[in-house]
C-alpha positions as CSV (number, residue, x, y, z in Angstrom):
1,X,0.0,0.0,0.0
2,X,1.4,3.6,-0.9
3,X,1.6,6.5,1.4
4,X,0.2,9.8,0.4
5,X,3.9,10.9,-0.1
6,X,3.7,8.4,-2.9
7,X,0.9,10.7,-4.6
8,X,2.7,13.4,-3.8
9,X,0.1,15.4,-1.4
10,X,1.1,17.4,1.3
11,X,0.3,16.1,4.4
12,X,-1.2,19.3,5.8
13,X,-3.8,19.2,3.5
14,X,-5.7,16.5,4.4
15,X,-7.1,18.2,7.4
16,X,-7.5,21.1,5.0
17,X,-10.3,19.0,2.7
18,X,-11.8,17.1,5.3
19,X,-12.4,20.3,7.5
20,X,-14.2,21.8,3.8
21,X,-16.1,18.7,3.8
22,X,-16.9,19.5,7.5
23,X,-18.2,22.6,6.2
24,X,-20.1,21.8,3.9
25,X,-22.1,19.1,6.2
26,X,-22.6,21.9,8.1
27,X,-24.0,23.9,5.8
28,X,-26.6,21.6,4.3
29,X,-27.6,20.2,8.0
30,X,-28.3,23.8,8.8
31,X,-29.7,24.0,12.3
32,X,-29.8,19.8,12.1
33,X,-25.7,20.3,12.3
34,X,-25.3,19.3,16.3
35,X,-23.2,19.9,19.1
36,X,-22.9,16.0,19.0
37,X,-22.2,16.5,15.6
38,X,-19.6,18.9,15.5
39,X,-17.9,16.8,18.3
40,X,-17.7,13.9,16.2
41,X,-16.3,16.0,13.0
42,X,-13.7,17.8,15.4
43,X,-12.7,13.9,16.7
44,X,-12.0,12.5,13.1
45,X,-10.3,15.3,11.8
46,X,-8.1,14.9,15.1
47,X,-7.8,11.5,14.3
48,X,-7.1,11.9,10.4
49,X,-4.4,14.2,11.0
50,X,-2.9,12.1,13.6
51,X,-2.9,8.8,11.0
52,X,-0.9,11.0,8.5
53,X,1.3,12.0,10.9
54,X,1.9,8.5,11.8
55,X,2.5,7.4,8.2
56,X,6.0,6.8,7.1
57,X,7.5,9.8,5.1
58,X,8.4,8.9,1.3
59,X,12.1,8.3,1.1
60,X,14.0,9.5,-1.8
């Protein structure tokens, strides 16, 4: 299995598109978006940036 170095992506922006995804949830839910809700998007994006920390670097 390849890293996200493999492709190429900047770690850093992972957390960058699933925090627009966030968004946008939040924007269609409207006032369905939660408290619970927010606490659960706020966890995984916590958690996604700490699995691509985690990963191995691509080495050259």
């Amino acid at each position: 299995m390849q890293s996200h170095d493999a492709y190429g992506t900047p770690r850093e922006l992972f957390r960058t598109f699933f925090g627009v995804i966030a968004e946008t949830v939040r924007e269609v839910l409207g006032a369905d978006w939660s408290p619970e809700t927010d606490d659960a998007w706020r966890k995984l994006l916590d958690e996604i940036e700490s699995l691509v920390a985690r990963s191995p670097a691509k080495i050259a």
